[in-house]
C-alpha positions as CSV (number, residue, x, y, z in Angstrom):
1,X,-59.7,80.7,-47.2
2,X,-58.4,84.2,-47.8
3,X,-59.6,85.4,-44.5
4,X,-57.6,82.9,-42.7
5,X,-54.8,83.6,-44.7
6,X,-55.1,86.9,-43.3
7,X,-55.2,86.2,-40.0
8,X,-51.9,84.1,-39.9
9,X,-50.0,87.1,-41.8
10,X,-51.4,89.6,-39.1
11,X,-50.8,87.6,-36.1
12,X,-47.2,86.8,-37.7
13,X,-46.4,90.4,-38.0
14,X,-47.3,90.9,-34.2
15,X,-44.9,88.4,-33.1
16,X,-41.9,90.3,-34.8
17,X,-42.8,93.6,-33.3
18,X,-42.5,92.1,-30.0
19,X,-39.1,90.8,-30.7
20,X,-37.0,93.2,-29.0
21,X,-37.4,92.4,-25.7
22,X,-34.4,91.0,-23.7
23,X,-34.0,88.0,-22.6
24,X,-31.6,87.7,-19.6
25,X,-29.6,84.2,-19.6
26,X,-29.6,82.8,-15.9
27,X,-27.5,79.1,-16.2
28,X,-28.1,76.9,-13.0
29,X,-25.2,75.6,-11.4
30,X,-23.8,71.7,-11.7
31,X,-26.0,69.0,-10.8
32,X,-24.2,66.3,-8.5
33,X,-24.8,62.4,-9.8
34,X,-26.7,59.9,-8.4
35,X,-25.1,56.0,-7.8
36,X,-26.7,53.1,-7.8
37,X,-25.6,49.8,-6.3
38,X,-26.6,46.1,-7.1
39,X,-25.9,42.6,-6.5
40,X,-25.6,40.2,-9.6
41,X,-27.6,38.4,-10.3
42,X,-30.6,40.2,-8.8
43,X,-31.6,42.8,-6.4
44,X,-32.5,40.2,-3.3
45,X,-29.8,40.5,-0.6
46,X,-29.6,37.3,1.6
47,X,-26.6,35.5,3.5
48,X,-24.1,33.9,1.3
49,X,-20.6,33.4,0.3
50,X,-17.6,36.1,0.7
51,X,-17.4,36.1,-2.9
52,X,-20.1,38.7,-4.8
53,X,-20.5,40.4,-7.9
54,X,-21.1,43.8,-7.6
55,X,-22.6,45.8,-10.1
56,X,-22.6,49.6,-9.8
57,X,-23.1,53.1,-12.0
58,X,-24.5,56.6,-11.9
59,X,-26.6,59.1,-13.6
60,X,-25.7,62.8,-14.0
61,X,-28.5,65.1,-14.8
62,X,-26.3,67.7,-16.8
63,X,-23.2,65.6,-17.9
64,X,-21.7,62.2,-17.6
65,X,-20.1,60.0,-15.4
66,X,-15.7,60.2,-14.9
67,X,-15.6,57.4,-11.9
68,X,-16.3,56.3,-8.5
69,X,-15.4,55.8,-5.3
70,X,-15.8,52.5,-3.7
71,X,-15.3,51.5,-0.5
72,X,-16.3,48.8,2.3
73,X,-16.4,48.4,5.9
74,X,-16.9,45.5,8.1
75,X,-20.2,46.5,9.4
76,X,-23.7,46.9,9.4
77,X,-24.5,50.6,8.8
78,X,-27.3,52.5,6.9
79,X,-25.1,55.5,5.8
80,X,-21.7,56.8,5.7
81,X,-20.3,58.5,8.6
82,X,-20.6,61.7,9.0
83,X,-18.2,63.2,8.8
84,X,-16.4,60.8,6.5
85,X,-13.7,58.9,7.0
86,X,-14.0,56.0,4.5
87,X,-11.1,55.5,2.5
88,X,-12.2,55.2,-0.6
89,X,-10.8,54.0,-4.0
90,X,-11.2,55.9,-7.5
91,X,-12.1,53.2,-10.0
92,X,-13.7,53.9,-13.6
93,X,-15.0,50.1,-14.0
94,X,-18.5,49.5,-12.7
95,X,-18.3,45.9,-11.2
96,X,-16.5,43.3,-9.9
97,X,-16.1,39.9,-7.8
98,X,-15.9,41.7,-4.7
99,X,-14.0,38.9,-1.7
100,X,-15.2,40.0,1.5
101,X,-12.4,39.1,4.2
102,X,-13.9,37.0,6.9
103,X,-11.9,35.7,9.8
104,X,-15.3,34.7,11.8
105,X,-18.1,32.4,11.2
106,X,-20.8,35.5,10.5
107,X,-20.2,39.0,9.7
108,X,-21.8,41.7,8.2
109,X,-20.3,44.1,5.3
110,X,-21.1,47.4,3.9
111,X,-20.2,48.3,0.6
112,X,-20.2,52.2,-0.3
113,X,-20.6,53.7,-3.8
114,X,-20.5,57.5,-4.3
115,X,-20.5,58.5,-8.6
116,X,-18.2,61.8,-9.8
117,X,-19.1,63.3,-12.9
118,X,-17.4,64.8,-15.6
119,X,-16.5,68.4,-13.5
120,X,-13.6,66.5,-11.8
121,X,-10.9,65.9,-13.7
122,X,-10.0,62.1,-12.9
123,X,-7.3,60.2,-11.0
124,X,-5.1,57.1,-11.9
125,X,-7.0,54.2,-11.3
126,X,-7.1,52.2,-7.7
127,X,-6.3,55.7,-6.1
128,X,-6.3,56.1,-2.4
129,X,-9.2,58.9,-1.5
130,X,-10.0,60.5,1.8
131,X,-12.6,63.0,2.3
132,X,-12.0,64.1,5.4
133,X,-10.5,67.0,6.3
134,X,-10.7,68.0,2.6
135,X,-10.9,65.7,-0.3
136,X,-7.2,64.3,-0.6
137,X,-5.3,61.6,-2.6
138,X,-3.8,59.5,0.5
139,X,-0.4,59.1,-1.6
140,X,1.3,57.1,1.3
141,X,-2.1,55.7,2.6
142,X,-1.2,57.0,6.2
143,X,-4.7,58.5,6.8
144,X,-3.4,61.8,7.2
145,X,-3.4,65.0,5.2
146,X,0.6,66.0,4.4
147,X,2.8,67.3,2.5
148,X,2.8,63.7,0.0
149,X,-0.9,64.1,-0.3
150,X,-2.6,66.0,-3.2
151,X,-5.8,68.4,-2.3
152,X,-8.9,68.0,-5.1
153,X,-11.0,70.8,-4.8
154,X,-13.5,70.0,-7.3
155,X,-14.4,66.7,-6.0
156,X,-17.0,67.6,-3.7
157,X,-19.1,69.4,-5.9
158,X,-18.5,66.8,-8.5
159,X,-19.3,63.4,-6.6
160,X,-23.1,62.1,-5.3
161,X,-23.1,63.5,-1.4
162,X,-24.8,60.5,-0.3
163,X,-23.7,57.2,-2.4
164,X,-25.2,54.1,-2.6
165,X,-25.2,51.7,0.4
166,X,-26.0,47.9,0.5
167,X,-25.0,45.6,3.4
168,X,-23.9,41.9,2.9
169,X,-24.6,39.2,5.8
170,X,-21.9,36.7,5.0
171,X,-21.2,33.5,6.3
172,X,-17.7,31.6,6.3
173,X,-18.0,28.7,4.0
174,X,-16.2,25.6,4.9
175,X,-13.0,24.7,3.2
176,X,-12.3,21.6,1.0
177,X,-9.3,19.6,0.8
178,X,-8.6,16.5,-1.9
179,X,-5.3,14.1,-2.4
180,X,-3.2,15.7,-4.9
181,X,-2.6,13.8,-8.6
182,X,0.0,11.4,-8.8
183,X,3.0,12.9,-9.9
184,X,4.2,10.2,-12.0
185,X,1.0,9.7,-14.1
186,X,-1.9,12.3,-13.5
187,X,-4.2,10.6,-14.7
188,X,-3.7,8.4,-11.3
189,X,-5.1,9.4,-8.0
190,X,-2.8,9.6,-5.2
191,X,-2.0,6.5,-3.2
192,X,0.5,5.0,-0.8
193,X,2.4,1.4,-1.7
194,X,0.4,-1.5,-0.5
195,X,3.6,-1.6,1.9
196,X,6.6,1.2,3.1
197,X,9.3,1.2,5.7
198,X,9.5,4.2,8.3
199,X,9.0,6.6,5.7
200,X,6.0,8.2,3.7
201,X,5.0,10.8,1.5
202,X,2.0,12.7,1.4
203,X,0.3,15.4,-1.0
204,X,-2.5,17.5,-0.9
205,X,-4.5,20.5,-1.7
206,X,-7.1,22.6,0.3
207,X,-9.7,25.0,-1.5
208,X,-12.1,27.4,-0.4
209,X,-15.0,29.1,-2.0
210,X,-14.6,32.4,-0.2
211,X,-10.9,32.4,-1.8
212,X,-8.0,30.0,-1.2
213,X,-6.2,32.8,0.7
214,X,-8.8,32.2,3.9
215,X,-6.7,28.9,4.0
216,X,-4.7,29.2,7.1
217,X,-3.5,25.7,8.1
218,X,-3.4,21.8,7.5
219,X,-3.4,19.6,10.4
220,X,-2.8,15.8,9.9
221,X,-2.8,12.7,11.9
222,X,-2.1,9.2,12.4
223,X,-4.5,6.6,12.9
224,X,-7.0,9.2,14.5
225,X,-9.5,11.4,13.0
226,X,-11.8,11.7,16.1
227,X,-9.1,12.7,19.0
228,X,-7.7,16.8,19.1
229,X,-4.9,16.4,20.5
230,X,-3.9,13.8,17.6
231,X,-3.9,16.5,14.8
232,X,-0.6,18.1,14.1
233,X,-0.9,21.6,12.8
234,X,1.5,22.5,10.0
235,X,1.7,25.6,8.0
236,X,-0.6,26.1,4.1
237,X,2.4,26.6,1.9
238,X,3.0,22.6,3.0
239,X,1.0,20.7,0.6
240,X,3.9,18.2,0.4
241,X,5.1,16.5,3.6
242,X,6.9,13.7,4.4
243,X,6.9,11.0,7.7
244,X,10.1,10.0,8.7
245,X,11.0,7.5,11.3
246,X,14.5,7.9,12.4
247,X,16.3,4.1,12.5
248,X,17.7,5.1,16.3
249,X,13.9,5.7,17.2
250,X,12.2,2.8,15.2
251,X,15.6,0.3,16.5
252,X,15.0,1.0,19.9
253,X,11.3,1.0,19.8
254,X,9.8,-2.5,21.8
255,X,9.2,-5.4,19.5
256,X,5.9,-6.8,18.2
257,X,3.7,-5.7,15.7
258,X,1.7,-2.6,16.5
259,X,4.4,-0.5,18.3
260,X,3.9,2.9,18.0
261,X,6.7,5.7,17.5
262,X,6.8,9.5,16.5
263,X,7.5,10.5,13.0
264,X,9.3,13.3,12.5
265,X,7.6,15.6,9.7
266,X,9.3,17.3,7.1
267,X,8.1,19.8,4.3
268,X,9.4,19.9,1.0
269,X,11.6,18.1,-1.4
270,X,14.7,16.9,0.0
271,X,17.5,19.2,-0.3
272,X,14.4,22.2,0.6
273,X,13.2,19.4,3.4
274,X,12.1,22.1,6.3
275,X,11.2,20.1,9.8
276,X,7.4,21.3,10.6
277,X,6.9,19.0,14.1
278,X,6.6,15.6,15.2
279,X,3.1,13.5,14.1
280,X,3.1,10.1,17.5
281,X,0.8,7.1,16.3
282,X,3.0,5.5,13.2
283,X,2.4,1.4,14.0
284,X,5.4,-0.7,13.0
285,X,4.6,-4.1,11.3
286,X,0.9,-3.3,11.2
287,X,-2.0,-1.2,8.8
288,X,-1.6,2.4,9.2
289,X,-3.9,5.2,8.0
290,X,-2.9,8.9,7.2
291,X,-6.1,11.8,8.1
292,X,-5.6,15.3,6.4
293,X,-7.8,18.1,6.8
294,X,-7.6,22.1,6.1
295,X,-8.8,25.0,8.4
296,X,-9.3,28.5,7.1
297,X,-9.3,32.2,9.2
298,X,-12.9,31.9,10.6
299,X,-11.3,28.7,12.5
300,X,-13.7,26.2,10.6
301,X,-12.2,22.7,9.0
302,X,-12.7,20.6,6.1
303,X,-13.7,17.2,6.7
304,X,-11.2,15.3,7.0
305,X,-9.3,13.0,4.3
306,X,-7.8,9.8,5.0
307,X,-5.2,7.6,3.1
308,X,-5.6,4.6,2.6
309,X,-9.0,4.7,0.8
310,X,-11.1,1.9,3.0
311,X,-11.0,-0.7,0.6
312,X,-7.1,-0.2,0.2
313,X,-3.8,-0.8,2.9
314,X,-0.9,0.8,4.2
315,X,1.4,-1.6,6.3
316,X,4.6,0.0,7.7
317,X,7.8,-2.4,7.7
318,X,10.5,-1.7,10.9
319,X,13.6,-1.3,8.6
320,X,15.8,-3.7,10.3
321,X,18.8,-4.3,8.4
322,X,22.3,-2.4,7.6
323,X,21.8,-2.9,3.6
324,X,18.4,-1.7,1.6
325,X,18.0,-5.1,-1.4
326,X,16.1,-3.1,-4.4
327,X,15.0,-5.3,-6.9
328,X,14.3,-3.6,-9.8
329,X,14.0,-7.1,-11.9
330,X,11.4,-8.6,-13.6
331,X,13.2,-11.4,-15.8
332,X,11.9,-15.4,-15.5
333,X,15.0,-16.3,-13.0
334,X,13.6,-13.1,-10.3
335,X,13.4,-15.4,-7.6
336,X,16.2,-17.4,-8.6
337,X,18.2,-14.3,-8.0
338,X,16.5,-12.4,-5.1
339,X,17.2,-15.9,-3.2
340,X,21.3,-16.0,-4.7
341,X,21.7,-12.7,-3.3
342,X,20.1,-13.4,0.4
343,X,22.4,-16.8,0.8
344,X,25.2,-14.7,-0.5
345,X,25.2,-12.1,2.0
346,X,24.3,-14.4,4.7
347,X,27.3,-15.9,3.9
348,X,29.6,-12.7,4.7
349,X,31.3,-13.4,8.0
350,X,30.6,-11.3,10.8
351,X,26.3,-11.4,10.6
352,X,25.7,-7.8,9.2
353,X,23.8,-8.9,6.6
354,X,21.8,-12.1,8.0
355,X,19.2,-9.7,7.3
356,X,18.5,-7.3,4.7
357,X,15.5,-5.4,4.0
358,X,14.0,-5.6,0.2
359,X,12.1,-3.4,-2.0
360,X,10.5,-4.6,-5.0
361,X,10.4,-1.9,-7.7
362,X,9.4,-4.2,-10.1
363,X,6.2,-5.9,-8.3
364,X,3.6,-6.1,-10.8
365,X,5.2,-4.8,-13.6
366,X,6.8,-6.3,-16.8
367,X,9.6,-5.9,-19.2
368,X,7.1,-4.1,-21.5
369,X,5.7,-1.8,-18.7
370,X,9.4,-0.7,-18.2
371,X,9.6,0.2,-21.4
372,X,6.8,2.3,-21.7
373,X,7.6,4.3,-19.1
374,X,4.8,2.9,-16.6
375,X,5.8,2.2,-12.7
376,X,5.0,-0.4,-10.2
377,X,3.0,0.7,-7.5
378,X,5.4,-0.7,-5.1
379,X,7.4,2.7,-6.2
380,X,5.9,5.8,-3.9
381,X,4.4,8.4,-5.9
382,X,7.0,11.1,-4.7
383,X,10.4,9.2,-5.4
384,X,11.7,12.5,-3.9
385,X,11.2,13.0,-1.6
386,X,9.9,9.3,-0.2
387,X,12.3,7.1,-2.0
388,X,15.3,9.0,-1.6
389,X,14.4,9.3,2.5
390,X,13.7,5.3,2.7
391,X,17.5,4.6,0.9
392,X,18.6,7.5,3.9
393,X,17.3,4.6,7.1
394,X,20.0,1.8,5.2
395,X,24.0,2.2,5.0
396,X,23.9,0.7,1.7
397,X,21.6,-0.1,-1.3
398,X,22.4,-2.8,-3.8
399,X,20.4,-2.1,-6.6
400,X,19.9,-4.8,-9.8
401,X,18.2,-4.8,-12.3
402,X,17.7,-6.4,-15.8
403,X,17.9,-5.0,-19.3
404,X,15.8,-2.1,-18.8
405,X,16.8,-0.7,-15.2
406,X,14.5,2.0,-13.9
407,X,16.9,4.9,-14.5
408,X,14.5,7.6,-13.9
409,X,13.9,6.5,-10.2
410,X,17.9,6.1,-9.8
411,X,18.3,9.3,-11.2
412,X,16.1,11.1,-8.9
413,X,18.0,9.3,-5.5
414,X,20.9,7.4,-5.8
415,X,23.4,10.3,-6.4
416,X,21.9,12.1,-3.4
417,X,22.0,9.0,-1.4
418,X,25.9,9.1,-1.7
419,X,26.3,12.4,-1.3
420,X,24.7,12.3,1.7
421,X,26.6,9.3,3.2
422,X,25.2,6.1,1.3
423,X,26.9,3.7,-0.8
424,X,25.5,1.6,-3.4
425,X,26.2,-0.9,-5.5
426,X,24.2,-1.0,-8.9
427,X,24.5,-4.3,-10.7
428,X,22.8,-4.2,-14.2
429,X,22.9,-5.3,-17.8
430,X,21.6,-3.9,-21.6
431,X,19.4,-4.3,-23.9
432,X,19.5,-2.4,-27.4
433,X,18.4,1.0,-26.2
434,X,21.3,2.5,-24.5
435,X,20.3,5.0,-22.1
436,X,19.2,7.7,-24.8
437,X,19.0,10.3,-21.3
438,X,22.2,9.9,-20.6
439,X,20.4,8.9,-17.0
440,X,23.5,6.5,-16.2
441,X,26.0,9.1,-16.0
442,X,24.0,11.4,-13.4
443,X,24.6,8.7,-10.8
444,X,27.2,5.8,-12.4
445,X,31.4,6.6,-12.2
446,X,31.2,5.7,-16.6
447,X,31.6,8.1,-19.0
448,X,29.7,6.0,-21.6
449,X,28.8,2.3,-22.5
450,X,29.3,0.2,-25.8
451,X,26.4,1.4,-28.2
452,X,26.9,-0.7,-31.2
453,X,24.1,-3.2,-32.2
454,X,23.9,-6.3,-30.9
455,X,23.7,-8.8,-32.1
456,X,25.4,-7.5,-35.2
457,X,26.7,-9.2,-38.4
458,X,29.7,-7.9,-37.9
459,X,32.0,-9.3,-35.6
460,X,33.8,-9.0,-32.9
461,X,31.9,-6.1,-31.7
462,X,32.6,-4.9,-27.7
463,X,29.4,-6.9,-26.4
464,X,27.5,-9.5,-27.5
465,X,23.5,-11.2,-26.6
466,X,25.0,-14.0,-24.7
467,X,27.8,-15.3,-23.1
468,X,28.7,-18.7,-22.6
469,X,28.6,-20.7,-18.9
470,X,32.1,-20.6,-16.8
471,X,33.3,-17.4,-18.7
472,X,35.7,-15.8,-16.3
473,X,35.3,-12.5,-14.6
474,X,39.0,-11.4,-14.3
475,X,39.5,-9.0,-11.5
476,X,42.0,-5.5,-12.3
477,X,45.4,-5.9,-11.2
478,X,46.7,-2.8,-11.2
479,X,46.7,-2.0,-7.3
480,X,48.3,-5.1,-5.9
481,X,47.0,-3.7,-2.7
482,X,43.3,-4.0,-3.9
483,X,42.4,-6.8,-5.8
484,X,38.7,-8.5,-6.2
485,X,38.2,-11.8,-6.1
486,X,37.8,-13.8,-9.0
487,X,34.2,-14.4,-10.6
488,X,32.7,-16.8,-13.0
489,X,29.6,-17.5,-15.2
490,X,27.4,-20.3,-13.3
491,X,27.7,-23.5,-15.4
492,X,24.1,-23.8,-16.3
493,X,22.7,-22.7,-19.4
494,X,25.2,-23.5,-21.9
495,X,24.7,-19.5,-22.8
496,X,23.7,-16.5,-20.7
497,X,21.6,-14.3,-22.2
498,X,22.3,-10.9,-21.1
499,X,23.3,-8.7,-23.8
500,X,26.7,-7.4,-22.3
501,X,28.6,-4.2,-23.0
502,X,31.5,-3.1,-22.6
503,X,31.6,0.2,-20.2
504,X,34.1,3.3,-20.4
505,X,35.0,4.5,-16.8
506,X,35.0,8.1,-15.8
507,X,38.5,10.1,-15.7
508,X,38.4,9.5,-12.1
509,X,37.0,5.6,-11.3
510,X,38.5,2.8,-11.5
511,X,38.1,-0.2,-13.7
512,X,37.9,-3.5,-11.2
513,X,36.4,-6.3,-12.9
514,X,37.0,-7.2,-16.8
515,X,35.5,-10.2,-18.9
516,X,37.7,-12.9,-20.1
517,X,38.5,-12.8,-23.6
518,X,36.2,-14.5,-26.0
519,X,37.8,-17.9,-27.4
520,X,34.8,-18.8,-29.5
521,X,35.6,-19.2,-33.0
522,X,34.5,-16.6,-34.8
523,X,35.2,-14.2,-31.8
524,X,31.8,-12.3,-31.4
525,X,33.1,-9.8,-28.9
526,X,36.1,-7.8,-28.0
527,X,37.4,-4.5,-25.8
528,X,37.2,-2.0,-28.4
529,X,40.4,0.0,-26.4
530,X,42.6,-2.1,-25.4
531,X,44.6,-1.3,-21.7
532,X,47.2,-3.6,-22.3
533,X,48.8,-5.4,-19.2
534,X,47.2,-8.7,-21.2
535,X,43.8,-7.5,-21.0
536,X,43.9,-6.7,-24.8
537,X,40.9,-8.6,-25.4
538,X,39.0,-8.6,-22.0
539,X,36.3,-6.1,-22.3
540,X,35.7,-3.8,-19.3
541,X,32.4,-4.7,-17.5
542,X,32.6,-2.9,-13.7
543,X,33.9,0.4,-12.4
544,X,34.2,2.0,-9.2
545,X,34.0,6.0,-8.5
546,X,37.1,7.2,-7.0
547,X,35.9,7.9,-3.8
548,X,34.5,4.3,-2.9
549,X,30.9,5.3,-3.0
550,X,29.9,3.3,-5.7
551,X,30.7,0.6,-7.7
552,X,28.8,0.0,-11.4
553,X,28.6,-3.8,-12.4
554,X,27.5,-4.2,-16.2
555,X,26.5,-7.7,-15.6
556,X,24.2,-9.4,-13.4
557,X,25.8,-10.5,-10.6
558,X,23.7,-13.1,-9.0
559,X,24.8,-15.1,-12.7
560,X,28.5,-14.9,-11.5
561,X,28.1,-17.4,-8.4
562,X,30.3,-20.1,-9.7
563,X,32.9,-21.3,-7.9
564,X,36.6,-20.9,-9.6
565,X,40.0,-20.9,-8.5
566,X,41.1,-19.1,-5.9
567,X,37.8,-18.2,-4.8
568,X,35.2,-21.0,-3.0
569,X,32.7,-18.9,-1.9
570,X,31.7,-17.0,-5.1
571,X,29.7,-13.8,-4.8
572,X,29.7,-14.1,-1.2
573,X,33.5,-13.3,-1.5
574,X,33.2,-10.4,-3.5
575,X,30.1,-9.1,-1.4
576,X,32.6,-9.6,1.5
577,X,35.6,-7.4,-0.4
578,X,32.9,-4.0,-1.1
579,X,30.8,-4.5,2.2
580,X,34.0,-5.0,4.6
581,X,37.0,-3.4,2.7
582,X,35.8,-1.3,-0.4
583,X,32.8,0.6,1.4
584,X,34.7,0.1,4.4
585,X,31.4,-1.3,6.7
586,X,33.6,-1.5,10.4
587,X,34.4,2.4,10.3
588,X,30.9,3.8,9.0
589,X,29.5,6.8,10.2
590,X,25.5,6.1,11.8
591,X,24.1,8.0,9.5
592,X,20.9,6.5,9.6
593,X,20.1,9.3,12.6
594,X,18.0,10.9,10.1
């Protein structure tokens, strides 16, 4: 044991006289990284979709990794040029979903990676690179080496001199298109009334996998999926669009059922409306059915959509009258009333209204469906801009409704019908919620209505639940040069029930029609600001804007058909005094030319 002990001490002591030799420190230069490239989820490379994920990162012998310069070209090559004239881009991330732009069916990519360590000091990410002259940030991204550019002398020692390469064969992917949601209930597909005049509104969506901005066109049709010439093309940022059948063109089209005429297409809402073109094919009086489809840059389509599903219909009406009849009424008398109001204006002399066109808001729909918000399906989905372009074929609309109107609809179209040249009459009544909106006022000459309670136990109030039979509708007398006639209650029932109130006009309409005053005993209504002129007690009930555009009736007028003094022919009198005087129907301008 001692012996060995000896032997470590001895060789110890040798290695410390030999410890003065020098040793001469040589370090070796910077070694350059090395990149790797992959495709997520694995390594296998076949032909798929423009959209990848890449996955890249590098390995530096003697440091660490500072970024990366990524570029692509589309080709098939097995390394970069030389010498190089990629434009690359610094990025410090190591993956993304990489969109490969195709505008052709097939094409190969290349994708370039080339790691910089930690000897170059790092640029602001998504910078432009060149290599070539001399590594250079391309500042203006011209291409060229000048005086905006910046020189980076330590990148080529710093970066991988050969990068990693991987190509991509990728093949276009077909687009998709789908019906937009309804807009009035989302939870609803997208569907056309069972039945439309010359005018239709359409909305949908196109979607493709290799990125929504290949999308580069819609092209739609009428009645035919099968021939070229029958698509229109219209531009991607149209996923709206609207058929419209001018009345000159759909008036002087041949009769019978089945006529075709062009529809003139339109883009947008309304007031944006921008004509795209003209779609041939629309059928009068007969089925129709609406084909959508989308194309993207490689030039290849979506199958195409159509609308009407199969099992459903679309039948286009020729509008063929000078007055639009919108029923938005869904009382127990509906028929009772739709019929009063034909006979009536039948009855005006002249024949411009022994036909009028109808449009049942109301169809399948009840009081308690109004309430709640919900719409017929008679109302398009797109009230602008469908509706508002179906009141734009008629001169007039005469709009009634029952104790809980559809104000949102007329909000969205009546006061744009007038400015745009319509006139309208709009004959309603009230229930106990009084238009919390305020919707009446965006379209009605009244600055407010009677609010209080009815019925109420406190009386005379201005309105009441029912009014007895022959009550008088007194007409104003203040311009002896325009005077209504005279209006009564029918004589059956005994009591109306139509919860009346009394309206307040705007600053600039004018009151024309006031109810007589009550002579029950106890009184259970009254005006609540009295005019004077003897109309003390006679509550205000319709007003007219003070250009003559429209007039606002607070009661149901198709009730008021009686018979009284002075005037034989009831409502077909006072239809007579708005159609031919008020709105002024002899001197109108055609604008139904839209």
């Amino acid at each position: 044991m001692k012996s060995l002990r000896s032997i470590f001490l001895i060789s110890l002591a040798i290695s410390f006289l030999n410890c003065n030799e020098t040793i001469v420190d040589v370090p070796s230069g910077n070694k350059q990284p090395k990149s790797f490239l992959w495709l997520f989820p694995d390594s296998t490379v076949g032909i798929g979709v423009s959209r990848q994920h890449l996955r890249w990162w590098g390995e530096d012998p003697d440091g660490t990794v500072r970024g990366f310069l990524f570029s692509f070209v589309p080709a098939k090559v097995a390394r970069a040029p030389i010498p190089d004239t990629l434009r690359y881009t610094w990025v410090t991330k190591n993956d993304t979903i990489m969109q490969f732009p195709l505008d052709t069916l097939f094409r190969y990519f290349t994708v370039f990676v080339r790691a910089v360590d930690n000897t170059f000091p790092g640029l602001p990410n998504m910078s432009a690179v060149r290599l070539t002259p001399t590594p250079y940030v391309d500042n203006n991204r011209n291409g060229v080496f000048d005086g905006g550019d910046e020189a980076l002398g330590t990148l080529t020692s710093a970066m991988d001199p050969v990068g990693a390469i991987l190509t991509f064969p990728i093949r276009n992917t077909p687009p998709t298109i789908a019906f937009l949601p309804n807009p009035n209930d989302q939870s609803l597909g997208l569907r056309q009334p069972d039945t439309t005049y010359t005018v239709a509104a359409f909305g949908f969506k196109g979607s493709d996998s290799d990125g929504d901005n290949t999308l580069s066109a819609y092209q739609i049709s009428l009645n035919d999926s099968t021939t070229n010439a029958a698509w229109l093309t219209i531009p991607v940022r149209d996923t709206v669009i609207t058929l419209v059948v001018p009345r000159a063109r759909s008036n002087a089209a041949p009769p019978g059922n089945g006529v075709q005429v062009t529809a003139d297409v339109y883009g947008g809402r309304f007031l944006g409306r921008r004509l795209l073109g003209q779609l041939p094919g629309l059928r009068l009086d007969a089925q129709n059915v609406f084909y959508v489809r989308a194309r993207d840059v490689a030039g290849e389509y979506s199958p195409a959509i159509r609308m009407p599903a199969p099992a459903q219909r679309w039948y286009v009406k020729r509008p063929r009258g000078k007055l639009l009849l919108v029923s938005d009424y869904t009382n127990n008398d509906a028929a009772l009333a739709l019929s009063t109001y034909k006979t009536s204006l039948a009855s005006v002399p002249g024949g411009d209204f022994d036909t009028v066109d109808v449009l049942d808001i109301a169809a399948g729909i009840t009081a308690v469906d109004k309430t709640a918000g919900r719409l017929s399906t008679a109302v398009p989905p797109f009230i602008d801009p469908a509706l508002l372009n179906t009141f734009l074929l008629y001169d007039y609309v005469f709009w009634y409704t029952d104790q809980f109107p559809s104000l949102g609809v007329a909000q969205l179209t009546l006061f744009t019908y007038i400015q745009n040249g319509g006139k309208v009459l709009f004959s309603t009544t009230f229930s106990n919620a009084i238009d919390p909106r305020g919707a009446l006022r965006d379209f009605a000459p009244i600055d407010s209505i009677s609010s209080v309670p009815l019925p109420t136990t406190t009386i005379p109030v201005p309105g009441d639940t029912r009014i007895p039979a022959t009550f008088v509708v007194y007409p104003d007398t203040t311009v002896p040069s325009n005077i209504y006639p005279r209006l009564a209650f029918n004589a059956t029932p005994a009591n109306h029930i139509i919860f009346m109130r009394e309206v307040y006009k705007r600053s600039d309409a004018r009151v024309i029609y006031r109810l007589q005053e009550d002579t029950r005993i106890p009184k259970r209504y009254n005006a609540i600001d009295p005019a004077g002129r003897g109309d003390t007690l006679r509550p205000k009930v319709a007003v007219v804007d003070g250009q003559g555009k429209i007039i606002f009736f607070g009661l149901p007028v198709h009730l008021l058909d009686n018979r009284v003094q002075g005037n034989p022919e009831g409502i077909s009198a006072f239809f007579r005094r708005i159609f031919t005087q008020q709105f002024n129907l002899r001197h109108i301008v055609d604008r139904r030319k839209f």
